[in-house]
N, C-alpha and C positions, 0 to 999 in steps of 0.2 A: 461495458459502459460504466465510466465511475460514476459517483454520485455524488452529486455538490450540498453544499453544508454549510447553511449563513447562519450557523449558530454563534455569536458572541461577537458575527463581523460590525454591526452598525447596533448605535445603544436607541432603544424606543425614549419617544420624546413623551414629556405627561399631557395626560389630555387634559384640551380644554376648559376652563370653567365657564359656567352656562348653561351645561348640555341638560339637556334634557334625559331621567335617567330613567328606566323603565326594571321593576324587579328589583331594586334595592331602599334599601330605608334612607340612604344619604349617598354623595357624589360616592366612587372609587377615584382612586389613586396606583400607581406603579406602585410606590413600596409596600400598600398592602398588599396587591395581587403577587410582591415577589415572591417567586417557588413553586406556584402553583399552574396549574393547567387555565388555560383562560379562551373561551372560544368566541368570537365576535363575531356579531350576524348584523351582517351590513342589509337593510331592508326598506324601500321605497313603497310608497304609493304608486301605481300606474295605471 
């Protein structure tokens, strides 16, 4: 079975302004988080 690979196929868009940001001192940005590991925790009320 190969293994498929969306590495460098579609470019991420910059987020938002607005958001509301939790654990950081000011908004992020793409260019600072370029290079780095970045994990996003999508998380609801229910």
């Amino acid at each position: 079975m190969a293994t498929r690979s969306y590495a460098g196929t579609t470019e991420a868009k910059e987020l938002p302004a607005g958001l509301d940001w939790v654990n950081t001192s000011s908004p992020l940005t793409l260019k600072a988080l370029r290079g780095k590991v970045v994990l996003l925790d999508f998380w609801t009320y229910c």
